[in-house]
C-alpha positions in Angstrom: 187.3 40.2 -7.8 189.1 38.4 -5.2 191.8 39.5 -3.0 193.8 37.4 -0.5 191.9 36.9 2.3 192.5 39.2 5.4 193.4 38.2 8.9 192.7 39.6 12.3 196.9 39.6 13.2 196.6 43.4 13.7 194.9 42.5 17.3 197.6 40.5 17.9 200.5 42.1 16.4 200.3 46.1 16.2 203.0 46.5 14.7 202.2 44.8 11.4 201.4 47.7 8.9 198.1 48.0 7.3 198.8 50.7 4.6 199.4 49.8 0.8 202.3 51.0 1.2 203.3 47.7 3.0 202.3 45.5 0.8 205.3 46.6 -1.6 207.7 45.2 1.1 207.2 41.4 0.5 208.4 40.7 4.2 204.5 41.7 5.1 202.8 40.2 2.4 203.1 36.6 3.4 199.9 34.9 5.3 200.5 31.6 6.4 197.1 31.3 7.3 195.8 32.4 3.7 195.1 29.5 0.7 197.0 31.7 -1.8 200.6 31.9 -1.8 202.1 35.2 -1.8 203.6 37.4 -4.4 207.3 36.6 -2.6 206.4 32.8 -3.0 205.2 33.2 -6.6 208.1 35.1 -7.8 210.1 32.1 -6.1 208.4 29.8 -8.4 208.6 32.0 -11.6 212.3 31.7 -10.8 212.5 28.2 -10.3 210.8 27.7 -13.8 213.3 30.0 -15.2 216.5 28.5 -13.9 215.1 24.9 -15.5 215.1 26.1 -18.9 218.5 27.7 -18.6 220.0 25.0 -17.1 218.3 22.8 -20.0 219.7 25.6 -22.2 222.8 24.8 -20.9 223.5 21.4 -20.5 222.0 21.3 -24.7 224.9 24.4 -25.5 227.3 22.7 -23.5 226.1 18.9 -25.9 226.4 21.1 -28.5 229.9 22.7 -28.6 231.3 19.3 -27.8 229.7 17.5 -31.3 231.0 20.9 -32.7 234.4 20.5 -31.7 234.5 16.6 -32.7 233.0 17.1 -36.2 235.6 20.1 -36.6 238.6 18.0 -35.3 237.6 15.4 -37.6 236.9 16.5 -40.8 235.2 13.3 -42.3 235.5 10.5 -39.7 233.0 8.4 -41.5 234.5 8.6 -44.8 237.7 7.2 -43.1 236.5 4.9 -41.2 234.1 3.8 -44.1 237.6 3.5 -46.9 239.3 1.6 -43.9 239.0 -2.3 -45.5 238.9 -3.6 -42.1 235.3 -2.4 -41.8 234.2 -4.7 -44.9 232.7 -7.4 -44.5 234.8 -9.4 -47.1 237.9 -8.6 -45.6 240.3 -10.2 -43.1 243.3 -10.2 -41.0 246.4 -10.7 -43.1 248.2 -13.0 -40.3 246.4 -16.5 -40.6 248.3 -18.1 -37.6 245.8 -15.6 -35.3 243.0 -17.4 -34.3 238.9 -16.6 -34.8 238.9 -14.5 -31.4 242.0 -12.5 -32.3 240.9 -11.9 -35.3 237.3 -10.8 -35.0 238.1 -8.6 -31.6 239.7 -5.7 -33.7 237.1 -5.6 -36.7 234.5 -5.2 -33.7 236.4 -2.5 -31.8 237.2 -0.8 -35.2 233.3 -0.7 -36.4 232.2 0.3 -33.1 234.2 3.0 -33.2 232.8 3.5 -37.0 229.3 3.8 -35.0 229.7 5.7 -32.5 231.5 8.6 -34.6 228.7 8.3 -37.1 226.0 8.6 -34.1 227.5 11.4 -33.1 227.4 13.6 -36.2 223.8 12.4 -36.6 223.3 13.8 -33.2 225.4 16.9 -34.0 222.7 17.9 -37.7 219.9 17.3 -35.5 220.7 19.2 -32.1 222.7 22.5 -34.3 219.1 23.6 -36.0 216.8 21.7 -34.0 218.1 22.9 -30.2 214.9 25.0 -29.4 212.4 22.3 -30.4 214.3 19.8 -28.6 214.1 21.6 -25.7 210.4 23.2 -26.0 209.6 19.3 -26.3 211.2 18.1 -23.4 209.9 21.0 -21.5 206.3 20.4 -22.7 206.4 16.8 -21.5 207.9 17.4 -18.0 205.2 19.7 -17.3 202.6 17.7 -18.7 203.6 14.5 -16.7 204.3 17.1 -13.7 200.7 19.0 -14.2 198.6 15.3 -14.8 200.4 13.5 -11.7 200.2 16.1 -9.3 198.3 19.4 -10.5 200.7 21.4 -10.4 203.8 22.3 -12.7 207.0 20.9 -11.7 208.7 24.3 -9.9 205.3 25.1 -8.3 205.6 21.4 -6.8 208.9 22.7 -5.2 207.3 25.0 -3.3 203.7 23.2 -2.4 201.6 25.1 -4.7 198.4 23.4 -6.7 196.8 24.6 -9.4 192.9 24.1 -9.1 190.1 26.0 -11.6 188.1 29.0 -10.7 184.7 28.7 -12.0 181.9 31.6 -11.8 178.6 31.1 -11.4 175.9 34.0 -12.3 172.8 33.8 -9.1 170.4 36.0 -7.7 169.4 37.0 -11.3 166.7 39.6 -9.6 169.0 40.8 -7.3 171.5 42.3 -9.6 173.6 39.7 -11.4 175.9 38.8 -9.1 178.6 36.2 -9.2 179.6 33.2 -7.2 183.3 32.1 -7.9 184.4 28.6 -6.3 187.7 26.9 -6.5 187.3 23.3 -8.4 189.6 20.7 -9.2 192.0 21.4 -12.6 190.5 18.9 -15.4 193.3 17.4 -17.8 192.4 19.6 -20.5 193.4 22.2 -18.8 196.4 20.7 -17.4 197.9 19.8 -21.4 196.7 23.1 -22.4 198.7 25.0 -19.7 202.2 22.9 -19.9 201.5 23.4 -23.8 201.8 27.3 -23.1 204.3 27.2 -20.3 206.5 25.4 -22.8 205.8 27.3 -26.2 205.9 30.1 -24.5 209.3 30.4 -23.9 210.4 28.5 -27.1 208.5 31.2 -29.2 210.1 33.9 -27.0 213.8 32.3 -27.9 213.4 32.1 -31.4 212.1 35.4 -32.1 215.2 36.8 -30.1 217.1 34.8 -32.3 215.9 35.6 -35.0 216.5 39.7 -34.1 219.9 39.2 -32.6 221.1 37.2 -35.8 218.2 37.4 -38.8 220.8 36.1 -41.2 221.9 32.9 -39.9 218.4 32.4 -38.1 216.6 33.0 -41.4 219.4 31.1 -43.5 219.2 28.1 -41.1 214.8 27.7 -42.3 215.1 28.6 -45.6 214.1 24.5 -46.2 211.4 25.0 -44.0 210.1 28.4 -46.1 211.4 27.1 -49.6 209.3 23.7 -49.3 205.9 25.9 -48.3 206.3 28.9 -51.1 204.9 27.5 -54.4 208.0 28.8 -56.9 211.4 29.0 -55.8 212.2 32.5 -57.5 209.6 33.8 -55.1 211.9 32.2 -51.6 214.4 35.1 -51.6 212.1 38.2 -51.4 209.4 36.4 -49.0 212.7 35.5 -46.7 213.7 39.3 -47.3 210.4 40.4 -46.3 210.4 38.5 -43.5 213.8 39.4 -42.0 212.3 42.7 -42.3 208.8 42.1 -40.6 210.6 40.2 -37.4 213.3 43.0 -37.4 210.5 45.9 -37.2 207.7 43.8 -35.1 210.8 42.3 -32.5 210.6 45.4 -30.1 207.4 45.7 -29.8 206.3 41.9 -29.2 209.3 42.0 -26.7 207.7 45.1 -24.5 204.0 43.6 -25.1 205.2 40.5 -24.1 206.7 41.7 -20.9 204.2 44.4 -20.3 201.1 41.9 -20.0 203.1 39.7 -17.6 204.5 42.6 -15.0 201.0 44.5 -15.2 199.5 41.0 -13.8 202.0 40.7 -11.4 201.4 43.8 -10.3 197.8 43.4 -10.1 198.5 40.0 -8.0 201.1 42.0 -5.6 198.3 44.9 -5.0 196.0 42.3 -4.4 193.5 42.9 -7.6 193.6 39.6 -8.9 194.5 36.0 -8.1 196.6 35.0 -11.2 200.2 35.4 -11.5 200.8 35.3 -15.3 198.4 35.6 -18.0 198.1 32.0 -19.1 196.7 31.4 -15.7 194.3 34.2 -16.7 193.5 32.9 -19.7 192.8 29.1 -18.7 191.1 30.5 -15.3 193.6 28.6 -13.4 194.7 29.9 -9.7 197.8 28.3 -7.8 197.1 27.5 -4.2 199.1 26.2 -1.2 199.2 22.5 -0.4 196.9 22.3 2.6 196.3 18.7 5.0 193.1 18.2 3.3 195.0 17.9 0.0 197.4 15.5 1.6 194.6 13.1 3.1 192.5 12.8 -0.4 196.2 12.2 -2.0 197.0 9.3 0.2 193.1 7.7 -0.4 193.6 8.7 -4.1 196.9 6.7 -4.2 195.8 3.7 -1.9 191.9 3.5 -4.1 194.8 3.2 -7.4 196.9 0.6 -5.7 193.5 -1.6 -4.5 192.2 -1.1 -8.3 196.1 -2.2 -9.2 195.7 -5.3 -6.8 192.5 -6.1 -8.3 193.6 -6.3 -11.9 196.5 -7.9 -11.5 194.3 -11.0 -9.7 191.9 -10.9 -12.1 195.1 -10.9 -14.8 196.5 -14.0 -12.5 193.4 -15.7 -12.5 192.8 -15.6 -16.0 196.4 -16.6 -16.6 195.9 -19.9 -14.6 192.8 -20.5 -16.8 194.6 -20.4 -19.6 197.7 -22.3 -18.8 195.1 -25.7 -17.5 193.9 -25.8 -21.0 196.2 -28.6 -22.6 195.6 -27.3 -26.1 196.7 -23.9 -24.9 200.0 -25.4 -23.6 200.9 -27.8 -27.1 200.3 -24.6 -28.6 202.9 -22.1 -26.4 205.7 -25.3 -26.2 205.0 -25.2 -30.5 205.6 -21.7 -31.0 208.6 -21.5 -28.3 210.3 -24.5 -30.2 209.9 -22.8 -33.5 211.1 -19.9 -32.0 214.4 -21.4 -30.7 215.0 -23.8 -33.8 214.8 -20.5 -35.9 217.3 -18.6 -33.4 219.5 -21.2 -33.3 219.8 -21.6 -37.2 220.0 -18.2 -37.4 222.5 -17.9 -35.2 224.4 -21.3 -37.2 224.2 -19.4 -40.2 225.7 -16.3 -39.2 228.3 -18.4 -37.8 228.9 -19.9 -40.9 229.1 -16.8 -42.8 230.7 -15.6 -40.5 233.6 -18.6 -41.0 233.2 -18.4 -44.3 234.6 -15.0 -44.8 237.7 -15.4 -42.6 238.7 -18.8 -44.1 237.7 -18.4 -47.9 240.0 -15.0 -48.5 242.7 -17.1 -46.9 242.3 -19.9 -48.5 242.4 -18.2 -51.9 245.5 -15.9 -50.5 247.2 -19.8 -49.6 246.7 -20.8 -53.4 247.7 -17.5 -54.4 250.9 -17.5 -52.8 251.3 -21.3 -53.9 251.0 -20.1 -57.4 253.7 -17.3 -57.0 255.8 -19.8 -55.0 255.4 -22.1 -58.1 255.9 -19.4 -60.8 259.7 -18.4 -59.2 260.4 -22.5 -58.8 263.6 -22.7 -61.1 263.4 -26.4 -62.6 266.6 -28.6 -62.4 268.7 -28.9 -65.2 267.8 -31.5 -67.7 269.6 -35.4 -67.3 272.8 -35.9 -69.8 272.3 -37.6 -73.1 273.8 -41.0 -73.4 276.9 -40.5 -75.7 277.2 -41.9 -79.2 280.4 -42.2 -79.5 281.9 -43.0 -75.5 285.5 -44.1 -76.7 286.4 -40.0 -77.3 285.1 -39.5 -73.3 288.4 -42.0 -72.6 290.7 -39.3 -73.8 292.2 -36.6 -70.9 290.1 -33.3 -70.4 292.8 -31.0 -72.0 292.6 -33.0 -75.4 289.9 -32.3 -78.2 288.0 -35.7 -78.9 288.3 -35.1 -82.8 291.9 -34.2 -83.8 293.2 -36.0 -80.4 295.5 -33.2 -79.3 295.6 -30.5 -77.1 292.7 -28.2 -77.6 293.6 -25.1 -79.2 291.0 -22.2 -78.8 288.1 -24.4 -76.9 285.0 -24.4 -77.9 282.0 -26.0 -76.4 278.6 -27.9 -77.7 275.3 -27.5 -76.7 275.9 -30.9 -74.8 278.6 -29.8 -72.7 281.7 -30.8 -74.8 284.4 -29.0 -75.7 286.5 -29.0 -78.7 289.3 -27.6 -80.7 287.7 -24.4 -82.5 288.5 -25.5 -86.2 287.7 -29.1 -85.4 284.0 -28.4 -84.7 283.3 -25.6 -87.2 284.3 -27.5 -89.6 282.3 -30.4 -88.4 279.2 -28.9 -87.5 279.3 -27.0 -90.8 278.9 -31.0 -92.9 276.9 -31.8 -89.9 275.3 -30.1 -87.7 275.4 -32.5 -84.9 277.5 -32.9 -81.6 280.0 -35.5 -82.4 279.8 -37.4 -78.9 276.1 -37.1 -78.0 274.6 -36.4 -81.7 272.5 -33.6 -80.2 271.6 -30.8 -82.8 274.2 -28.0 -82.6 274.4 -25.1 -85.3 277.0 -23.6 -85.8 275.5 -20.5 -83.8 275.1 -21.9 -80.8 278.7 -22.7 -80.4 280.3 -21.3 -77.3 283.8 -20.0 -77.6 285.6 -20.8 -74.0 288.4 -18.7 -72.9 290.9 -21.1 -70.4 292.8 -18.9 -67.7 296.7 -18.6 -68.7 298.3 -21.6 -66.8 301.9 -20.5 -68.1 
């Protein structure tokens, strides 16, 4: 087993306690000149870890209860925006004296507006049941890019710690079996393994609390998830039943298992027994150090070995290019597919143009020769051009006079022509023939029009 490695500061420094009593009180638990960081430091980085995922928790709650309040607000903005005929492709601006510009700039705003409300209740069904999984990804990548860059997590890079492997060796077989543990460098399969259980870790922690604080909902929000594995769907409520049941009975005692293992190793690191933290450092055989100069100095050759290896495939890349590019075949055949490519761009972009034009001026075309057609339909036509009279010596005779019996009119009537008579005079004329007298126009006796002059007297 090791233990952090002891000093000789007590011939220096008295006063520093040596009882293990005083390695409770953190202020004399810290070594500078020891490889290991101390329990003070690790509990530092424990809580650095643990302030990321909340604050991740709570920038994804805060997401959250904004797309809540928008889809609540708005009951069905897609479904209005969607019956809006503005957003149709077929429809246009009923004022034809705006021009293309005027005309297109609202339908743009209008369907961007369309998008972005529809983006964000696609947002809102995947981050409501999806939050945890969201984050445990996120959280699994960080640490993974974090843990393969600079072998360390990311809150343990904070604070200059590495993570390196501790390997055991069995020797002097004859002499008892005894062990030889080193400190070797942490491979990458250990590094994906560990941000895989850094970041499942707490995910599976979060769900199972959610699940006890709230089985109902929790349970109600994967009954997809358990319905599409169960084989008959009578069988999905008594398996989710027996499940609320099994994470409502098992919830305590995961919780204090959970907890126990971790505070019974940092116990065990605190007192000294053992040089890992958690137990999924235990498990992997991975021990955090400090940082030290050396570390620093293979760093710096690491990083200037990747930027001469960089600098020498990006000549050879050059070089190569240039090769390439002499060869005249090489260069017909790059100006023939760039050509093609911008004849087809720029008839694509002609045609969507077009259609573009074609949708704005055909619907107002056909509203022009629609409104021509209602314009026509109310046109009253003028009144048809007098007949040429038959008989033009009665028109000599003085307005008040009927043209048949040559005196005054008594009880006008008037002709389909216009004329006017004495009542008698044209009933019994129309009645042998029914016929205007002056114009010989046909005129039954019906369609006589009995005048009534104003009293002149």
């Amino acid at each position: 087993m090791i233990a952090h490695p002891t000093t000789t500061v007590n011939d220096v420094n008295p006063m520093v306690p040596t009882t293990m009593g005083a390695l409770l009180a953190e202020e004399w638990t810290i070594d500078p000149q020891s490889i290991l960081p101390s329990f003070f430091e690790m509990m530092m980085i424990a809580e650095a870890r643990r302030s990321g995922h909340e604050a991740l928790k709570s920038g994804f709650s805060f997401v959250e209860s904004k797309l809540d309040e928008f889809v609540n607000n708005d009951d069905s903005p897609v479904a209005g925006a969607a019956s809006n005929s503005d957003l149709s492709p077929t429809t246009t601006e009923n004022d034809n004296n705006n021009t293309d510009e005027n005309q297109t700039s609202p339908r743009r705003s209008r369907w961007f507006e369309f998008k972005k409300k529809a983006a964000r209740i696609l947002l809102y069904k995947i981050l409501k049941p999806w939050n945890p999984e969201i984050r445990c990804l996120i959280i699994y990548l960080v640490q993974r890019g974090s843990l393969l860059s600079s072998d360390a997590a990311a809150s343990e890079t904070i604070y200059g710690g590495k993570r390196v492997k501790l390997e055991t060796r069995a020797t002097g077989a004859s002499l008892g079996y005894s062990e030889k543990r080193r400190l070797t460098p942490m491979s990458r399969k250990d590094g994906i393994r560990l941000a895989f259980l850094l970041s499942f870790s707490t995910y599976f922690e979060e769900r199972v609390d959610g699940y006890f604080q709230s089985p109902t909902s929790s349970v109600d929000d994967s009954d997809t998830i358990v319905s599409s594995s169960s084989s008959s769907s009578s069988s999905s409520p008594s398996r989710i039943q027996k499940l609320k049941k099994m994470i409502k009975f098992l919830h305590p005692f995961m919780h204090i298992s959970i907890q126990g293992v971790h505070l019974v190793e940092q116990w065990r690191f605190l007192l000294g027994r053992s040089v890992f933290f958690d137990p999924y450092s235990k498990f992997l055989n991975l021990v955090v150090r400090r940082v030290t100069e050396q570390d620093q100095i293979q760093d710096e050759k690491n990083n200037s070995s990747k930027k001469k290896q960089q600098n020498k495939l990006l000549e050879s890349t050059l070089d190569t290019s240039k090769a390439i590019l002499n060869n005249a075949l090489f260069k017909k055949t790059v100006v023939g597919v760039l050509t093609t490519a911008l004849a087809i761009g720029w008839m694509a972009r002609v045609r969507k143009i077009r259609q573009r034009l074609r949708r704005q001026v055909l619907p107002n075309q056909q509203q022009q020769q629609q409104q021509q057609q209602s314009e026509n339909n109310d046109f009253i036509p003028p009144p048809p051009a007098p007949l040429a009279a038959k008989n033009p010596d009665l028109l000599s005779l003085p307005a008040t006079v009927c043209p048949l019996c040559r005196q005054t009119r008594i009880n006008p009537t008037a002709t389909t022509a216009g004329y006017v008579f004495c009542l008698l005079c044209i009933t019994s004329h129309v009645r042998e023939n029914p016929k205007c007298p002056i114009t010989g126009r046909d005129c039954p006796e019906s369609a006589l029009v009995r005048l009534y002059e104003p009293n002149t007297g």
